[in-house]
KEKE-3310 file (N, C-alpha, C; in steps of 0.2 Angstrom, whole numbers, plus 5000, padded with zeros to 4 digits):
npx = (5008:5010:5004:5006:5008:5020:5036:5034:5034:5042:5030:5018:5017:5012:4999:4993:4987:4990:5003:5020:5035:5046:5045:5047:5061:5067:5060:5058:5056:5044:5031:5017:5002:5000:5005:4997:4984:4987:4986:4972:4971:4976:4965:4954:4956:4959:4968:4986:4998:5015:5029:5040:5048:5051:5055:5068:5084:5092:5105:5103:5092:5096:5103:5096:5090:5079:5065:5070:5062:5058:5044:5049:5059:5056:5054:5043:5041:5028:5027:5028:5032:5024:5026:5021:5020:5020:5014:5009:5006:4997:4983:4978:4986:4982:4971:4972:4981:4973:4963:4970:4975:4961:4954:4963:4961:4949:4951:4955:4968:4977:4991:4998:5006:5012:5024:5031:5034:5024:5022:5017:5015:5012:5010:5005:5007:5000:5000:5012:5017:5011:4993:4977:4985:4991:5003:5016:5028:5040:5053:5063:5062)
npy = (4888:4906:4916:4931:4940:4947:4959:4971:4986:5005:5015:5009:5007:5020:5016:5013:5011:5008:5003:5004:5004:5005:4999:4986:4975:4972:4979:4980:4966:4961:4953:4959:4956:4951:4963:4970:4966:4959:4974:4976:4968:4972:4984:4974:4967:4981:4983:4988:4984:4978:4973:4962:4954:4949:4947:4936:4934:4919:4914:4924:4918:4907:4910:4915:4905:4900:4889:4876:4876:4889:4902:4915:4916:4918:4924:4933:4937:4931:4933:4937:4942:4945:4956:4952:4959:4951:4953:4957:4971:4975:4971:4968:4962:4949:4952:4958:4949:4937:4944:4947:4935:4930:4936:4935:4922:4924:4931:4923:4916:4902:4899:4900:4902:4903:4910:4909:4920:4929:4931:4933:4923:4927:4919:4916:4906:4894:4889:4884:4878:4866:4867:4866:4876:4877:4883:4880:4887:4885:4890:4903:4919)
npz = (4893:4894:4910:4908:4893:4890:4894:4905:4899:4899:4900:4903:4917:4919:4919:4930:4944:4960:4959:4957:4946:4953:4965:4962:4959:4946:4936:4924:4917:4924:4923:4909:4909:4923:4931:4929:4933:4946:4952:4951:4959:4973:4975:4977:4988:4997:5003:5011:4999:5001:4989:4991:4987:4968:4951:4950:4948:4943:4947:4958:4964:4969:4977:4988:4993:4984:4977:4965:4952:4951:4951:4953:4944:4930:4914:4905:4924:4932:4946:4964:4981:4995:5008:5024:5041:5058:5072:5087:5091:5081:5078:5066:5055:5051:5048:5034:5026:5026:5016:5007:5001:4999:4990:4979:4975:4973:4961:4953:4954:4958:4967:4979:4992:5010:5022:5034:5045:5041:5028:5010:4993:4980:4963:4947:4938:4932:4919:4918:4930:4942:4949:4955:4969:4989:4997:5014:5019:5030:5034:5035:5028)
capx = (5006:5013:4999:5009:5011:5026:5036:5032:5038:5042:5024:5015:5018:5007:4993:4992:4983:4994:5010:5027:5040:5051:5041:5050:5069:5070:5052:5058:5055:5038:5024:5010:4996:5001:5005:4987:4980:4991:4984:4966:4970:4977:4960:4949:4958:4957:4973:4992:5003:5024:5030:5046:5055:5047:5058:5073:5090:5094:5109:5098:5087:5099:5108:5090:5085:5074:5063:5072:5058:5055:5040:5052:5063:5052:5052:5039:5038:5023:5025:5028:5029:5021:5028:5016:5023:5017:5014:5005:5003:4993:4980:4975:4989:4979:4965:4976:4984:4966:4959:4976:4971:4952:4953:4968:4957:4942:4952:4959:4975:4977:4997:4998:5011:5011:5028:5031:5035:5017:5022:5015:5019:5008:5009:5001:5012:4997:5001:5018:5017:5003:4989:4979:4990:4992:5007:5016:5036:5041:5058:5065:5057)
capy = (4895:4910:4920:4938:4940:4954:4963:4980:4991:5010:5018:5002:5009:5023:5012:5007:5015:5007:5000:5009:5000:5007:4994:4978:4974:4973:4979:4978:4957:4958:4951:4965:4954:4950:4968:4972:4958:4961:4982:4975:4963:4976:4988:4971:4965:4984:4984:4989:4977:4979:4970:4960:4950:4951:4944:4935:4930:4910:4914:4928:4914:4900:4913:4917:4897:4899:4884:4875:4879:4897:4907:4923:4919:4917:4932:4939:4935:4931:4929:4941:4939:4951:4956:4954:4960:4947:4960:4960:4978:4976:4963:4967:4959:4943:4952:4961:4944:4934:4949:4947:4929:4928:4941:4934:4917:4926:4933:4915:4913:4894:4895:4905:4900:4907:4911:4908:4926:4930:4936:4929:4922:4925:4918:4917:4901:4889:4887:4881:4874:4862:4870:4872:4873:4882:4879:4886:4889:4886:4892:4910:4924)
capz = (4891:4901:4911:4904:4884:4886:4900:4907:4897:4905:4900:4906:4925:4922:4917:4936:4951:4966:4960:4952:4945:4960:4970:4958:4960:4941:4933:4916:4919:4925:4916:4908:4912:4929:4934:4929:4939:4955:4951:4951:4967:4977:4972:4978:4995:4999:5010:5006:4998:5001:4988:4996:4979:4963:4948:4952:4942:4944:4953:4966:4969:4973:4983:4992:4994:4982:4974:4959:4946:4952:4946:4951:4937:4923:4911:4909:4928:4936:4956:4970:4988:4999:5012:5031:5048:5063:5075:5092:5092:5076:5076:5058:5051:5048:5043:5026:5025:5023:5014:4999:5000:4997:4982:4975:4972:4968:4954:4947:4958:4960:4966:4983:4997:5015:5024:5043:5046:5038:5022:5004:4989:4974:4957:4941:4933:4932:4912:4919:4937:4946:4951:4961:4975:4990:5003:5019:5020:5038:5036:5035:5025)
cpx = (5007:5007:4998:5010:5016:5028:5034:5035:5037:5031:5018:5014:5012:4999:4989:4989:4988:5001:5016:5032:5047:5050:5046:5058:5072:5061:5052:5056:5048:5033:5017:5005:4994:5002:4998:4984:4981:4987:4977:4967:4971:4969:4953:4951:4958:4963:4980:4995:5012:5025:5038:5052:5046:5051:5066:5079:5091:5100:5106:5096:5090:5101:5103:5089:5079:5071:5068:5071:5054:5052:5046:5057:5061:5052:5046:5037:5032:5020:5029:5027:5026:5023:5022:5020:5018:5020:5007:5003:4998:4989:4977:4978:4987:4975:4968:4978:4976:4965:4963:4972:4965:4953:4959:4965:4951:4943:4955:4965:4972:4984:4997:5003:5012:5018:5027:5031:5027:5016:5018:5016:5013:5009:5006:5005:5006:4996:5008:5019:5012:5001:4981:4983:4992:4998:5010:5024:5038:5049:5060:5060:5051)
cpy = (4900:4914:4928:4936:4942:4953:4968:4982:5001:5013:5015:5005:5015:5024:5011:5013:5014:5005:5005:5005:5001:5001:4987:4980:4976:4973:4978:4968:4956:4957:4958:4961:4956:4955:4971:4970:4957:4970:4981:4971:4968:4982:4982:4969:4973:4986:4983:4983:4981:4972:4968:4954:4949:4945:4942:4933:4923:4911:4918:4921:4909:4902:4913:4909:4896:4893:4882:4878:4884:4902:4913:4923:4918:4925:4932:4934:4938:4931:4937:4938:4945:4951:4958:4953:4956:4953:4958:4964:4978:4969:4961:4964:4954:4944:4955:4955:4939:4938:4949:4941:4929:4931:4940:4925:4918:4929:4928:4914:4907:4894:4902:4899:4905:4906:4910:4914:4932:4931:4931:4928:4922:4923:4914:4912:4894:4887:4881:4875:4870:4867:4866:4870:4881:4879:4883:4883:4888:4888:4900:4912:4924)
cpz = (4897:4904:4907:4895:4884:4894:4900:4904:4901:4906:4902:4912:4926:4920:4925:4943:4957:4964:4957:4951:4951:4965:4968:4959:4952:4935:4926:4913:4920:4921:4916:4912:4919:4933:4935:4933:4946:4956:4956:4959:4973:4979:4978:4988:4997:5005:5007:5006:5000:4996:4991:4991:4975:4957:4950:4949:4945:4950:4960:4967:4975:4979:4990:4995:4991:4979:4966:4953:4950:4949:4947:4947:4930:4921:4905:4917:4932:4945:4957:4976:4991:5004:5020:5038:5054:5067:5080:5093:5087:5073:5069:5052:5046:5044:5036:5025:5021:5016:5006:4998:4996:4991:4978:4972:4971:4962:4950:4951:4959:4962:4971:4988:5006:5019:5031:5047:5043:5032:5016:5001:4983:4967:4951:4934:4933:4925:4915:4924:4938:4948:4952:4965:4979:4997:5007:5019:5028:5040:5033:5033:5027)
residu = (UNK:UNK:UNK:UNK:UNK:UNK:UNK:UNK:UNK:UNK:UNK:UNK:UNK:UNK:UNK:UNK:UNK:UNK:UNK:UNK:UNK:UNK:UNK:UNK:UNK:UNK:UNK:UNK:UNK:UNK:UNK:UNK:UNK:UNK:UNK:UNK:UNK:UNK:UNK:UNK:UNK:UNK:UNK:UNK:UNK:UNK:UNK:UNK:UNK:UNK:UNK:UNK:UNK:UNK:UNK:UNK:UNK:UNK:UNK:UNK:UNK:UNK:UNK:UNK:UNK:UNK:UNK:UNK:UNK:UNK:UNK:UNK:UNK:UNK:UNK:UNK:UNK:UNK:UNK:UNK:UNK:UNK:UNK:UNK:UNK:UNK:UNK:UNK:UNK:UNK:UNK:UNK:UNK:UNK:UNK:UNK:UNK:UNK:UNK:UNK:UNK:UNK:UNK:UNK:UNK:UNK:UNK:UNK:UNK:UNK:UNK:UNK:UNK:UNK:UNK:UNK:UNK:UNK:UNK:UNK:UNK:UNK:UNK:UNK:UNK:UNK:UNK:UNK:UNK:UNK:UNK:UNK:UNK:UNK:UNK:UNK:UNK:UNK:UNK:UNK:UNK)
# end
């Protein structure tokens, strides 16, 4: 069972406190629930998000390196990466970084992935994929 019942539809977006369909590469794909759910997460970690890939086409992904069975190509998708800047100038990195974290498995997240460049991977495919599960990318992105 899919996290989302539907996709965003346009009037959907101005449902939302922080995010805007301009933010997703292709928002018509992303799942209602999980937009909601990422809305409210953003609200509880208290620190901005950059979304950094959102939904993705089978060939985008392959072209990316992306995992075989990729929550970013599920429709309605569920996953997003967040993009985090490593930055000695800015020691709060980690703390926004923990902070998505911590409130994204206080709200039900079981399927988070941590990227070598700092960034995140959330998604909401625990009908679909193993969970819980959280793992770390040691190569690119």
């Amino acid at each position: 069972m899919s996290f989302s019942t539907r996709v965003m539809r346009p009037p959907d977006w101005d449902e939302l406190k922080h995010f805007q369909a301009g933010e997703f590469k292709e928002p018509d794909k992303m799942g209602y629930e999980f937009i909601r759910w990422l809305d409210r997460l953003r609200d509880e970690a208290a620190v901005p998000m950059k979304i950094t890939s959102s939904y993705r086409s089978p060939a985008y992904n392959r072209g990316v390196g992306g995992a075989t069975d990729s929550a970013h190509t599920d429709v309605p998708c569920n996953a997003v990466d967040i993009g985090m800047t490593l930055s000695d100038d800015d020691p709060n990195w980690n703390f926004a970084r923990y902070q998505i974290i911590n409130a994204a498995m206080y709200q039900g997240c079981q399927r988070i992935g941590t990227y070598a460049n700092g960034s995140l991977h959330l998604d909401r495919s625990e009908g679909k994929r193993p969970h819980p599960r959280m793992w770390r990318v040691v190569r690119g992105r």
